[in-house]
PDB file of N, CA, C and O in Angstrom:
ATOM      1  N   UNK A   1      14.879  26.472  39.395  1.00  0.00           N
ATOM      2  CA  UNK A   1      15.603  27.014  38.263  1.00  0.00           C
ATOM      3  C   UNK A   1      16.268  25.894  37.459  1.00  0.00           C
ATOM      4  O   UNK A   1      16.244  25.996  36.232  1.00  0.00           O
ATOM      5  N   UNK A   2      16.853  24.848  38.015  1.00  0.00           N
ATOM      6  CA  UNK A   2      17.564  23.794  37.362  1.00  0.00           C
ATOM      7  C   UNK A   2      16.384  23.204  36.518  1.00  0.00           C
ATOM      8  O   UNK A   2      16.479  23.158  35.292  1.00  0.00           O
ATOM      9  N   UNK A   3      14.916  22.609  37.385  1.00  0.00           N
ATOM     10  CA  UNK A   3      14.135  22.366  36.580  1.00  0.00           C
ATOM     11  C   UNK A   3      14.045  22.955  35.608  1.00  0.00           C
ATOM     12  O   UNK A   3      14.377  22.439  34.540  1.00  0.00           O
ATOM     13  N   UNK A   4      13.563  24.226  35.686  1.00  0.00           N
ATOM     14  CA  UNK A   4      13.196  24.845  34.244  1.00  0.00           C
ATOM     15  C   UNK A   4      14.545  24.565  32.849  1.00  0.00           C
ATOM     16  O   UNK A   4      14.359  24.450  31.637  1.00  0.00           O
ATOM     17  N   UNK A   5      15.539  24.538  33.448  1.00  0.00           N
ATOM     18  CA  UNK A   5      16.886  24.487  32.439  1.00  0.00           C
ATOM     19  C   UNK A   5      16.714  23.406  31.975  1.00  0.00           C
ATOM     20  O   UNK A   5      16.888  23.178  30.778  1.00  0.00           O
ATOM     21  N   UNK A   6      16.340  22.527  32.824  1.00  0.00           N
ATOM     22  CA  UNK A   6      16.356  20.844  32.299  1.00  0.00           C
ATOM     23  C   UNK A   6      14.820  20.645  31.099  1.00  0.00           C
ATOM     24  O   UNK A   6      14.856  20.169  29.965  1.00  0.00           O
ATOM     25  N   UNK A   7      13.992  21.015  31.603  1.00  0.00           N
ATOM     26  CA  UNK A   7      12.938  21.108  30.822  1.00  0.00           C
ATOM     27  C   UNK A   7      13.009  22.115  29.516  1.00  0.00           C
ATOM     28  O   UNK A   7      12.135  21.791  28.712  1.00  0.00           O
ATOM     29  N   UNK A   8      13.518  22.850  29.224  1.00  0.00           N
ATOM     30  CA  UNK A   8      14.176  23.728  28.004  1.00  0.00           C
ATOM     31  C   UNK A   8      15.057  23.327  27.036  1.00  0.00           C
ATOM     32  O   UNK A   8      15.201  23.677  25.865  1.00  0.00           O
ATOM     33  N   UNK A   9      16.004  21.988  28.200  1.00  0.00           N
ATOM     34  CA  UNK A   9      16.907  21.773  27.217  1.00  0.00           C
ATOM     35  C   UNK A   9      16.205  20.264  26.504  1.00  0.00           C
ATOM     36  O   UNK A   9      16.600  19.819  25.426  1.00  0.00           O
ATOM     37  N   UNK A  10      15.246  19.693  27.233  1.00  0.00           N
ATOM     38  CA  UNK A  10      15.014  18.322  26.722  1.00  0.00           C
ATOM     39  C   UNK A  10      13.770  18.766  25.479  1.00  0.00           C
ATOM     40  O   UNK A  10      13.343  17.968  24.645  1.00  0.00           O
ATOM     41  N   UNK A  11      13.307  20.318  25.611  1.00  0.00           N
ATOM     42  CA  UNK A  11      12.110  20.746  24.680  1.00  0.00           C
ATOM     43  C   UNK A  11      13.269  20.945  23.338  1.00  0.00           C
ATOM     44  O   UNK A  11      13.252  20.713  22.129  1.00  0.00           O
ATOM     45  N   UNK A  12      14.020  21.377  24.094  1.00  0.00           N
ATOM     46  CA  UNK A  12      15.045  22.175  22.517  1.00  0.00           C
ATOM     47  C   UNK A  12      15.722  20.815  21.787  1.00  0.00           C
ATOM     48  O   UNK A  12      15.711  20.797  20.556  1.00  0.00           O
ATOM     49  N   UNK A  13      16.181  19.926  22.352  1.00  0.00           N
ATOM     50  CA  UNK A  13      16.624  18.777  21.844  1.00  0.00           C
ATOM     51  C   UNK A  13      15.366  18.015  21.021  1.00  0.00           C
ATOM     52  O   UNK A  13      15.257  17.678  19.842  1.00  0.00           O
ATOM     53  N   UNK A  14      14.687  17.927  21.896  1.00  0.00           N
ATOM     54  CA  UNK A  14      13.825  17.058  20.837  1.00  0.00           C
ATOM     55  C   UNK A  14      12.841  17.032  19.387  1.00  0.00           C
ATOM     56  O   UNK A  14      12.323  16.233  18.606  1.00  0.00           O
ATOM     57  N   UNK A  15      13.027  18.868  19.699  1.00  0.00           N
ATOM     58  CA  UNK A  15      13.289  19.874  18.083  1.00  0.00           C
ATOM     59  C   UNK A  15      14.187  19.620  17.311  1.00  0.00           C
ATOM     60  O   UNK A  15      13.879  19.689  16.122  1.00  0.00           O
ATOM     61  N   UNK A  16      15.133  19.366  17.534  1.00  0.00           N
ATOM     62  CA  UNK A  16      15.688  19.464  16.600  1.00  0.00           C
ATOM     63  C   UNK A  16      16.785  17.843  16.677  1.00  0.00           C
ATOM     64  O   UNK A  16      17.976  17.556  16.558  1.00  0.00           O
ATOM     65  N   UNK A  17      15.796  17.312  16.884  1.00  0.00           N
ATOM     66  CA  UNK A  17      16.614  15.824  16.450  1.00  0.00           C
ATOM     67  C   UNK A  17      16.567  15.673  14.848  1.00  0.00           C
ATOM     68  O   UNK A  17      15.649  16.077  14.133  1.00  0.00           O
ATOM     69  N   UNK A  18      17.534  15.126  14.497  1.00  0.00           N
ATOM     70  CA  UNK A  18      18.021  15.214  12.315  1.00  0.00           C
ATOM     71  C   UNK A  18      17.838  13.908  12.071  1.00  0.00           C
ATOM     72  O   UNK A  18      18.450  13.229  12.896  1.00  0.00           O
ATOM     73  N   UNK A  19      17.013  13.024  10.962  1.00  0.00           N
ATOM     74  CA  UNK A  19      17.045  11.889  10.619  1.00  0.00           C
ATOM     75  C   UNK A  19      18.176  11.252   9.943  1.00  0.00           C
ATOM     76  O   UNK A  19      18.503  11.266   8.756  1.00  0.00           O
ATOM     77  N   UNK A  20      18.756  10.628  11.077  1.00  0.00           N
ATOM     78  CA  UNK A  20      20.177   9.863  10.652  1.00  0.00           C
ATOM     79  C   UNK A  20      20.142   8.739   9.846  1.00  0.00           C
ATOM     80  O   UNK A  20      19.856   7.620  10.273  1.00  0.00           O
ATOM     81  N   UNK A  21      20.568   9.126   8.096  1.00  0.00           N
ATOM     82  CA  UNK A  21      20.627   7.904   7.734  1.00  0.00           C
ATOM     83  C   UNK A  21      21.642   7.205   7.545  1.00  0.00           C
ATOM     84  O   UNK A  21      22.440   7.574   8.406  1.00  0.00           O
ATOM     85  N   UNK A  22      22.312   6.052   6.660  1.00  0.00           N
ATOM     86  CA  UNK A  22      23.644   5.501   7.161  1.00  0.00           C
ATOM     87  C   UNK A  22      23.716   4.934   5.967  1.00  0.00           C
ATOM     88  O   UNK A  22      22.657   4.391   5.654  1.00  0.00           O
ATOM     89  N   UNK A  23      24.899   4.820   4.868  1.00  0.00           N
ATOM     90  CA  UNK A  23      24.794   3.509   4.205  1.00  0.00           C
ATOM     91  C   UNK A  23      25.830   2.668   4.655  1.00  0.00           C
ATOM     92  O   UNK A  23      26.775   2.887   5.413  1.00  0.00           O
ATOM     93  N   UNK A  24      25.482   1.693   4.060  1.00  0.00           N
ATOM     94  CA  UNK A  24      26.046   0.304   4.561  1.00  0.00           C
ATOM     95  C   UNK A  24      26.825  -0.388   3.120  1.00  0.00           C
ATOM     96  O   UNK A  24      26.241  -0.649   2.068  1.00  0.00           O
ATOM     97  N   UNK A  25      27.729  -0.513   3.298  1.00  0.00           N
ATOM     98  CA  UNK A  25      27.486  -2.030   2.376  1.00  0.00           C
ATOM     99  C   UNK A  25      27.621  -3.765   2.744  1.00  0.00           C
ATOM    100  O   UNK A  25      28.004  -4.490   3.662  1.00  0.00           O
ATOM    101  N   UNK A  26      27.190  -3.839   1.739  1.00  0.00           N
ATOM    102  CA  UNK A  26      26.201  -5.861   1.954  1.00  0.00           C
ATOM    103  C   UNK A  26      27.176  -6.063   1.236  1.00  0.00           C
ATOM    104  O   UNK A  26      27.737  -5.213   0.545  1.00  0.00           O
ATOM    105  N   UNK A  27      27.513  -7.408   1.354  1.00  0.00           N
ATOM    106  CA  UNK A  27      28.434  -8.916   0.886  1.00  0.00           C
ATOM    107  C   UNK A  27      27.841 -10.054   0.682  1.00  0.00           C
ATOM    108  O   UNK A  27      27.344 -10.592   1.672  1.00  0.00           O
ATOM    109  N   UNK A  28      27.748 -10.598  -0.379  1.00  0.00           N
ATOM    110  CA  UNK A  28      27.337 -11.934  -0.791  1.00  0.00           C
ATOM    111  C   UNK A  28      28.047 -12.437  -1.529  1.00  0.00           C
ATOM    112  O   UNK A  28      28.803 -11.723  -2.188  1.00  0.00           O
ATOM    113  N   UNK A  29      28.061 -13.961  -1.700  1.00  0.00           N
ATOM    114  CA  UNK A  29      28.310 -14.615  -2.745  1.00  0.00           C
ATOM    115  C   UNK A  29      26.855 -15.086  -3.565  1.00  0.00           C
ATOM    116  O   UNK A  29      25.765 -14.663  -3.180  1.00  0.00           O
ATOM    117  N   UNK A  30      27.027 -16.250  -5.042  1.00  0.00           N
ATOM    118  CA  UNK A  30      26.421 -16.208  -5.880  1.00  0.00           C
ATOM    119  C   UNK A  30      27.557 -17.779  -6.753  1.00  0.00           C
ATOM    120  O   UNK A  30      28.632 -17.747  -7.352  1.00  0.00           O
ATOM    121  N   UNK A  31      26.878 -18.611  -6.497  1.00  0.00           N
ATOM    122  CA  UNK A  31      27.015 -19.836  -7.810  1.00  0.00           C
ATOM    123  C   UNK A  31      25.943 -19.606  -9.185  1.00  0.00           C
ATOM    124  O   UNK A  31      24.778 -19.279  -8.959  1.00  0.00           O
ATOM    125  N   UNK A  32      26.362 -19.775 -10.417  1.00  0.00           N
ATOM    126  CA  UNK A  32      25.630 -20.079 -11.318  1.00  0.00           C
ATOM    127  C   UNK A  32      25.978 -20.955 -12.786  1.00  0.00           C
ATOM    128  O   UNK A  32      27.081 -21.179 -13.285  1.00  0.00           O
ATOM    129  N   UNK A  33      25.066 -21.223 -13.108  1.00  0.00           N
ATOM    130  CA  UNK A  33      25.370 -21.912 -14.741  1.00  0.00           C
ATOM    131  C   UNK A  33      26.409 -21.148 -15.502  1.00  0.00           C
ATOM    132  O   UNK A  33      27.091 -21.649 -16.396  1.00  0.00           O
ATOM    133  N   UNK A  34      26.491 -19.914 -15.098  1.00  0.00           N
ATOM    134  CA  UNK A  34      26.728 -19.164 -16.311  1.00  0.00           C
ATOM    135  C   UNK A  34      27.599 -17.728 -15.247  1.00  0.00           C
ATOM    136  O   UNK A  34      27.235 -17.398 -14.118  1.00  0.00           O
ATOM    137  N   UNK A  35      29.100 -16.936 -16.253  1.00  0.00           N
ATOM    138  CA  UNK A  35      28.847 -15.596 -14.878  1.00  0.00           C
ATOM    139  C   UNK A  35      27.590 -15.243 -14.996  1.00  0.00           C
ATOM    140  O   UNK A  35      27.103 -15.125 -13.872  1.00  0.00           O
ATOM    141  N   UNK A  36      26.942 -15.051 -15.711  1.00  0.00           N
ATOM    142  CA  UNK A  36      26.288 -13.648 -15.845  1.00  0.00           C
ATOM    143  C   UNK A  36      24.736 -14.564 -15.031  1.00  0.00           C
ATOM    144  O   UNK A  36      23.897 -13.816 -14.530  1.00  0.00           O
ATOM    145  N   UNK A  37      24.562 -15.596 -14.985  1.00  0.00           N
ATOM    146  CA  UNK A  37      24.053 -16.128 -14.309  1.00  0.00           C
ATOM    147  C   UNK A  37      23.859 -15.823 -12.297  1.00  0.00           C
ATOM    148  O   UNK A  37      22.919 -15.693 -11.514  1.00  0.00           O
ATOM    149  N   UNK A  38      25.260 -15.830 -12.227  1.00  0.00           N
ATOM    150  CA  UNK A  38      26.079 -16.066 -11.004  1.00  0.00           C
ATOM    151  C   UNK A  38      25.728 -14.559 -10.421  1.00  0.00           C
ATOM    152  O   UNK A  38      25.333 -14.250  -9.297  1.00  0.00           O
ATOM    153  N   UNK A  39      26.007 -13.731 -11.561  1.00  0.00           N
ATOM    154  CA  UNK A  39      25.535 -12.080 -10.920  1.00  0.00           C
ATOM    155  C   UNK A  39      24.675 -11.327 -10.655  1.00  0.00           C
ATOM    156  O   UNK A  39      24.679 -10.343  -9.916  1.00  0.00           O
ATOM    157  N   UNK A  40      23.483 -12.009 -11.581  1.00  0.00           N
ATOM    158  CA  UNK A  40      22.515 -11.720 -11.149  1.00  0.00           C
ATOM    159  C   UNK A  40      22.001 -11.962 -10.025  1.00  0.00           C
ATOM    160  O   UNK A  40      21.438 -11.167  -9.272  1.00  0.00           O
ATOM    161  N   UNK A  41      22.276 -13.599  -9.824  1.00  0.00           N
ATOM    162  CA  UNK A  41      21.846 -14.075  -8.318  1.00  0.00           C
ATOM    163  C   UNK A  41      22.281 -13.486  -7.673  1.00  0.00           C
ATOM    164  O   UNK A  41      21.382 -12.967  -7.011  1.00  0.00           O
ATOM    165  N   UNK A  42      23.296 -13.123  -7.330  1.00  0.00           N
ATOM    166  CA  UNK A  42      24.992 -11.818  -6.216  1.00  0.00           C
ATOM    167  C   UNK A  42      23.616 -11.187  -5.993  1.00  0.00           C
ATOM    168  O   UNK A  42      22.964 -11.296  -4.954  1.00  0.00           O
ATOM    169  N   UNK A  43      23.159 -10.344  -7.366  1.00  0.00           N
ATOM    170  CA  UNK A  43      22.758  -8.655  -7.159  1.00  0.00           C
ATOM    171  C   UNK A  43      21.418  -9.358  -6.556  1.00  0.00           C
ATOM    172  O   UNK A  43      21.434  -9.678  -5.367  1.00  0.00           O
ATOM    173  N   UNK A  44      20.211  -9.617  -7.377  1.00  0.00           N
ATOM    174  CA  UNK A  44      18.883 -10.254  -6.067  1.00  0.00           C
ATOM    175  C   UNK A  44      19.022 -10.486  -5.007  1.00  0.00           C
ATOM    176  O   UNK A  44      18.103 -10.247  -4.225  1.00  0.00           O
ATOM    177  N   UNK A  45      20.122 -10.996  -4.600  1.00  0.00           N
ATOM    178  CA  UNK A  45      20.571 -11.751  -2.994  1.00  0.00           C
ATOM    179  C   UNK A  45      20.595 -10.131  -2.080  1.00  0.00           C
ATOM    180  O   UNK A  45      19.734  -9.799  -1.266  1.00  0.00           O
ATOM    181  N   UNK A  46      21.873  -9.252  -2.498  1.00  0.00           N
ATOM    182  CA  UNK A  46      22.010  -8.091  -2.149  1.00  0.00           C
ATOM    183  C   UNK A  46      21.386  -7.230  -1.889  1.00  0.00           C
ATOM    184  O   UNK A  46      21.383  -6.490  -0.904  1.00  0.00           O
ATOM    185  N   UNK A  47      20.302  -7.295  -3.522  1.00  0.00           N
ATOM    186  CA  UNK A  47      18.877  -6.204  -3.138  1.00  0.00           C
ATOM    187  C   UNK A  47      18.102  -6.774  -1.594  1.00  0.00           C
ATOM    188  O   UNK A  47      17.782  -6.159  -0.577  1.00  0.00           O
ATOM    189  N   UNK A  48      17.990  -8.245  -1.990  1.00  0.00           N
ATOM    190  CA  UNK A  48      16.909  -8.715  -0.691  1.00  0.00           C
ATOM    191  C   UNK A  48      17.618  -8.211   0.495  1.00  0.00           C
ATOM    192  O   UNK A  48      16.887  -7.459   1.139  1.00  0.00           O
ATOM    193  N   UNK A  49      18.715  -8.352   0.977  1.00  0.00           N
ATOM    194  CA  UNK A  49      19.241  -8.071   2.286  1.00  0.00           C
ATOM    195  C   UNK A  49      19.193  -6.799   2.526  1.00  0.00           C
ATOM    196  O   UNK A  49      18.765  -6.505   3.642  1.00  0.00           O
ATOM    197  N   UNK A  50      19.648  -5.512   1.491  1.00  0.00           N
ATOM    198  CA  UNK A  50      19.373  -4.431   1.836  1.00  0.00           C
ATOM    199  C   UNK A  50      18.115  -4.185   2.356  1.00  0.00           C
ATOM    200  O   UNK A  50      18.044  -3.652   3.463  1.00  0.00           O
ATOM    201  N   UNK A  51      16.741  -4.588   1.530  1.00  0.00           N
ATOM    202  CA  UNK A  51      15.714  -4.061   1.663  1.00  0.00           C
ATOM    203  C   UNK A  51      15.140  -4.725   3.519  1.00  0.00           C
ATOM    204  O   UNK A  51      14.818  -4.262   4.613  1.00  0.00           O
ATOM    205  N   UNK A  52      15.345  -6.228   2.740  1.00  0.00           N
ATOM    206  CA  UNK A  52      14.681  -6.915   4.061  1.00  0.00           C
ATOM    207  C   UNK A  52      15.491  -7.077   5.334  1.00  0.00           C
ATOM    208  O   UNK A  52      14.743  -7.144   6.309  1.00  0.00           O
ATOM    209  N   UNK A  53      16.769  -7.161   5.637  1.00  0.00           N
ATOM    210  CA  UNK A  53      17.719  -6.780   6.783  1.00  0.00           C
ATOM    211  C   UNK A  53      17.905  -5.604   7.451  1.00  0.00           C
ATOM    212  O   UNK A  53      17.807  -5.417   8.664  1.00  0.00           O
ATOM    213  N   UNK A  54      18.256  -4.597   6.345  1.00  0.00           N
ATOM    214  CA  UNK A  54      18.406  -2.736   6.596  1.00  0.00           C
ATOM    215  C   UNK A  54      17.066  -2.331   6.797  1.00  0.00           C
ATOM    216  O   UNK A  54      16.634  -1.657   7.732  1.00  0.00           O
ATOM    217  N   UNK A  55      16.512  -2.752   5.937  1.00  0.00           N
ATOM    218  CA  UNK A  55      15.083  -2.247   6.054  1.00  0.00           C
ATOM    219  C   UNK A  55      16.045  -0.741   4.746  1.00  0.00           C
ATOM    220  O   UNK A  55      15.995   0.484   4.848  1.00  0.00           O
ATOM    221  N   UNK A  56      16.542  -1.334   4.034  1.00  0.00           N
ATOM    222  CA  UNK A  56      17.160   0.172   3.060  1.00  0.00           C
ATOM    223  C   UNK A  56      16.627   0.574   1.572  1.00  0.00           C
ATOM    224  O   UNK A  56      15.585   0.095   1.125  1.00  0.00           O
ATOM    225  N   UNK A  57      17.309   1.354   0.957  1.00  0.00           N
ATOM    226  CA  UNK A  57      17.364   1.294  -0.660  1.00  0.00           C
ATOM    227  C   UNK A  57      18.467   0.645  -1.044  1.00  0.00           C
ATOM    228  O   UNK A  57      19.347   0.820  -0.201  1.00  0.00           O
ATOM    229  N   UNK A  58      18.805   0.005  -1.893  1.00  0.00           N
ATOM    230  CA  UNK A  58      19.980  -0.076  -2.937  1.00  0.00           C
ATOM    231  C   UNK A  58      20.784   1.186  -3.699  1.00  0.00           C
ATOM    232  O   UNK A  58      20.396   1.712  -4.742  1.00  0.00           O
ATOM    233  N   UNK A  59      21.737   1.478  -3.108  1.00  0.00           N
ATOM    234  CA  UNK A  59      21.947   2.660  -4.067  1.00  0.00           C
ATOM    235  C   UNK A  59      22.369   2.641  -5.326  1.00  0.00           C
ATOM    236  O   UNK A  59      23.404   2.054  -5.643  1.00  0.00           O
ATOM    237  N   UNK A  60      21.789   3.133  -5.981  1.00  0.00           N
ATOM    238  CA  UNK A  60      22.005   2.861  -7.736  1.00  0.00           C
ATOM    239  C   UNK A  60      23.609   2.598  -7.684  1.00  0.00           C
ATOM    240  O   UNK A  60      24.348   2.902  -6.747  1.00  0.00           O
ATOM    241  N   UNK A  61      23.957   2.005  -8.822  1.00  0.00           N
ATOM    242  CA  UNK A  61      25.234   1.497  -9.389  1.00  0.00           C
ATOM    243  C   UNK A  61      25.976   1.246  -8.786  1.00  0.00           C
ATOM    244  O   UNK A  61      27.053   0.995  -9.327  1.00  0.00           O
ATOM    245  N   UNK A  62      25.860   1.138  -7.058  1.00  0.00           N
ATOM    246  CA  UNK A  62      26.863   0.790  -6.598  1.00  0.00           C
ATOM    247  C   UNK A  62      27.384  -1.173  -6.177  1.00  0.00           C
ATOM    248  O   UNK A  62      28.143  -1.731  -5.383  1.00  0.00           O
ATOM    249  N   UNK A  63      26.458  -1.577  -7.232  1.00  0.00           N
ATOM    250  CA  UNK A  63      26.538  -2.943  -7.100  1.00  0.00           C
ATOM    251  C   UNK A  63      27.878  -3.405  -8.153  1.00  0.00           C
ATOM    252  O   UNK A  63      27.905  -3.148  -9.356  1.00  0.00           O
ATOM    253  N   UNK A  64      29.089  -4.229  -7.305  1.00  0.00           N
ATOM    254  CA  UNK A  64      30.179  -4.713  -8.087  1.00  0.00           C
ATOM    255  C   UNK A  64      30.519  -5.947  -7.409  1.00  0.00           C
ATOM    256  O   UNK A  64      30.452  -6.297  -6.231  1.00  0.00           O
ATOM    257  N   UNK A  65      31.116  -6.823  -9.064  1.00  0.00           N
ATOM    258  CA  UNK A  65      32.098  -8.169  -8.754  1.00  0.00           C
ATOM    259  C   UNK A  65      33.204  -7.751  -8.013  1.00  0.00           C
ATOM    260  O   UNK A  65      33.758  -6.686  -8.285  1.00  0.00           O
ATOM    261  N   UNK A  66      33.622  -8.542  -7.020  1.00  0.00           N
ATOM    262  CA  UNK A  66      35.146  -8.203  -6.343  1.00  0.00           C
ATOM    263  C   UNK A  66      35.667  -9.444  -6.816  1.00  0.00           C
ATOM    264  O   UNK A  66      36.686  -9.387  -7.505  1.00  0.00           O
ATOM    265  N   UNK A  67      35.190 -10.482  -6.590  1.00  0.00           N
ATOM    266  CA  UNK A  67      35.790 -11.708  -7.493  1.00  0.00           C
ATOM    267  C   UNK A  67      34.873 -12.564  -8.207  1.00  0.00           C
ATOM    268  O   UNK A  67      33.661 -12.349  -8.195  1.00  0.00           O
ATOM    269  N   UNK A  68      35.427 -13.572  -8.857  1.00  0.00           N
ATOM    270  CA  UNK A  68      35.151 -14.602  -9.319  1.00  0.00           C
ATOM    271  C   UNK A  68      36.119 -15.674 -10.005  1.00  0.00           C
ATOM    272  O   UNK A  68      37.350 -15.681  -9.978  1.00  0.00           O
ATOM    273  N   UNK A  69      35.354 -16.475 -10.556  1.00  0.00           N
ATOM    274  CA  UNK A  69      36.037 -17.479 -10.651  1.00  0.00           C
ATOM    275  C   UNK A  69      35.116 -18.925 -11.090  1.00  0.00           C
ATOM    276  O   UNK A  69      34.148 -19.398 -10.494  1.00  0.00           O
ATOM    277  N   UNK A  70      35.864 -19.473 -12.470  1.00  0.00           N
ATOM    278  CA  UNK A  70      34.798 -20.667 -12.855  1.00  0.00           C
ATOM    279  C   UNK A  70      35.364 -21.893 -11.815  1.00  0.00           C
ATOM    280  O   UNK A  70      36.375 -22.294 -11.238  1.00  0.00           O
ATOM    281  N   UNK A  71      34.135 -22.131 -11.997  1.00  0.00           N
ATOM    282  CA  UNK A  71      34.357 -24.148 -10.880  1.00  0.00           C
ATOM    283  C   UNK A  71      34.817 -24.732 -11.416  1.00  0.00           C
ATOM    284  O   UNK A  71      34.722 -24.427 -12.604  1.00  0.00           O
ATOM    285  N   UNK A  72      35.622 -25.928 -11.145  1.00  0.00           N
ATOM    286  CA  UNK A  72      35.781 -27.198 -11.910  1.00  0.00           C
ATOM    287  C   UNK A  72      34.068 -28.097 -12.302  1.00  0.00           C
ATOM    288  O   UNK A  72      33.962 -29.050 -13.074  1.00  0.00           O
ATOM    289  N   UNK A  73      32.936 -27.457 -11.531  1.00  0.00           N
ATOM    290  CA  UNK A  73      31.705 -28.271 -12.268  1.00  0.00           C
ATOM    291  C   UNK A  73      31.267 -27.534 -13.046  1.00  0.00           C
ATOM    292  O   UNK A  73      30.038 -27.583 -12.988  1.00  0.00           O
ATOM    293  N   UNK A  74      31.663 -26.748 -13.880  1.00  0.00           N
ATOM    294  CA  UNK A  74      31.210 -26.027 -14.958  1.00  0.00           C
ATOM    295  C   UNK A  74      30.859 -24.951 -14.403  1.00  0.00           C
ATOM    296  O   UNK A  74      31.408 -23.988 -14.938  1.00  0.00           O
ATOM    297  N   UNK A  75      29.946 -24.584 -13.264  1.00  0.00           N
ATOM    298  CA  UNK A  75      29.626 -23.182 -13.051  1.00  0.00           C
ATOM    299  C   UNK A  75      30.514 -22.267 -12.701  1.00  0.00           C
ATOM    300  O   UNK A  75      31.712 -22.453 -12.913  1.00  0.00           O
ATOM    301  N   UNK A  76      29.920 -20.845 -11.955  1.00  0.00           N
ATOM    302  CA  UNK A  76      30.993 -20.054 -12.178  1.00  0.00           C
ATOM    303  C   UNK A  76      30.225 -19.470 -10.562  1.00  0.00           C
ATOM    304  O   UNK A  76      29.083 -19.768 -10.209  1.00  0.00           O
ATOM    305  N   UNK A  77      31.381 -18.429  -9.618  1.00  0.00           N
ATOM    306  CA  UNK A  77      30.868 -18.803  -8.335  1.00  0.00           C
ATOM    307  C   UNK A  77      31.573 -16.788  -8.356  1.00  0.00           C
ATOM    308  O   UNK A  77      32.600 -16.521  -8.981  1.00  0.00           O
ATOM    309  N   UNK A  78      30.721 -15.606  -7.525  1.00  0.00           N
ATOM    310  CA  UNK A  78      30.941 -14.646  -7.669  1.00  0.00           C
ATOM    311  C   UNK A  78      31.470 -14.083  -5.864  1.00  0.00           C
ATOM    312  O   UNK A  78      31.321 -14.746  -4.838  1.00  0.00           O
ATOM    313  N   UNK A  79      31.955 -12.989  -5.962  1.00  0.00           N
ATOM    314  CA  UNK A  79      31.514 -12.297  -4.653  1.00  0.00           C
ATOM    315  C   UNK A  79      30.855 -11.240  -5.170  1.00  0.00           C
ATOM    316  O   UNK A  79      30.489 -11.277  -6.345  1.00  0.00           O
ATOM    317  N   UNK A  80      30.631 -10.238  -4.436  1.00  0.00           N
ATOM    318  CA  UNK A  80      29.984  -9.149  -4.595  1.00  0.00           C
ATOM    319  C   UNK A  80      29.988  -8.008  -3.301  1.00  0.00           C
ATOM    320  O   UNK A  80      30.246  -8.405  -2.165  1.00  0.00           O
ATOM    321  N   UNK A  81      29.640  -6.378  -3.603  1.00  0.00           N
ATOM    322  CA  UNK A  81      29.275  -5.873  -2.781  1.00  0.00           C
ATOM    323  C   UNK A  81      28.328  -5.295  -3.929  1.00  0.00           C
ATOM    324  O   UNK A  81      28.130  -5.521  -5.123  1.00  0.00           O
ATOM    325  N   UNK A  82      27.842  -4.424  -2.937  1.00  0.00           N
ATOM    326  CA  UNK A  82      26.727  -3.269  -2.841  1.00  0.00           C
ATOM    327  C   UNK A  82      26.339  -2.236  -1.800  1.00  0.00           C
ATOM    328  O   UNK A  82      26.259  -2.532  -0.608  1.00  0.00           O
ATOM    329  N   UNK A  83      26.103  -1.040  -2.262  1.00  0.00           N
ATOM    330  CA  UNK A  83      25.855  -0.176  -0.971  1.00  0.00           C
ATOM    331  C   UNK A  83      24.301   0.089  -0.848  1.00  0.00           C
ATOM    332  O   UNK A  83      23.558   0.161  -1.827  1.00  0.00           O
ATOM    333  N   UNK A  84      23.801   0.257   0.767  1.00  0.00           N
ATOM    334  CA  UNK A  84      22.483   0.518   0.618  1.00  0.00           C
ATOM    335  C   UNK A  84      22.742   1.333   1.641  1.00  0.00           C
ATOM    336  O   UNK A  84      23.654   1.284   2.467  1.00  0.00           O
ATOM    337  N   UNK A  85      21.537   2.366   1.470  1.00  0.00           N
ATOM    338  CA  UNK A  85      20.827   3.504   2.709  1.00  0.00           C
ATOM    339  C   UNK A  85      20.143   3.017   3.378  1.00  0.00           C
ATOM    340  O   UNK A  85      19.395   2.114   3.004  1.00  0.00           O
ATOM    341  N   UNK A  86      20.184   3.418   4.449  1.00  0.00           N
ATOM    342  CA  UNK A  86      19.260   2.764   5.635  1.00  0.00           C
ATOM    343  C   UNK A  86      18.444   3.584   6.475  1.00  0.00           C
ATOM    344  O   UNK A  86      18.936   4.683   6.729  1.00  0.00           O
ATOM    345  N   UNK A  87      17.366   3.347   6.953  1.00  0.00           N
ATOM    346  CA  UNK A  87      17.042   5.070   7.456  1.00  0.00           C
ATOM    347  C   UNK A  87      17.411   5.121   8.758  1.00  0.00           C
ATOM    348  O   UNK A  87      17.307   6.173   9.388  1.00  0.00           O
TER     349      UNK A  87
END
């Protein structure tokens, strides 16, 4: 009888397992010639890690400066986040 309970409950569980997804958010920095230079690199850097680390998406718009700040060598140096889904 225990068998059978045990075998019912591992049939019923494995019905109904739910695909857990998760987002995350990523952190980078970013030097460039220019900000707008500097942010783009941030956001490419970000996309790559989501996709190729998480194995995720990028979730739309959720890419932002948290700081910045120009160098004394002329460029300009960013942080960043972003959120990604992960499956």
């Amino acid at each position: 009888m225990k068998l059978r309970f045990i075998a019912v409950a591992l049939i019923a569980s494995a019905g109904s397992q739910v695909a857990l997804a998760e987002t995350v958010v990523v952190s980078g920095t970013a030097e460039g010639a220019s900000r707008s230079d500097a942010v783009a690199k941030a956001q490419v850097t970000l996309e790559s890690n989501c996709s190729k680390n998480y194995k995720g998406q990028p979730v739309a718009g959720s890419f932002k400066v948290t700081f910045e700040k120009p160098l004394s060598n002329g460029k300009h140096y960013v942080d960043a986040t972003m959120s990604c889904n992960t499956p």
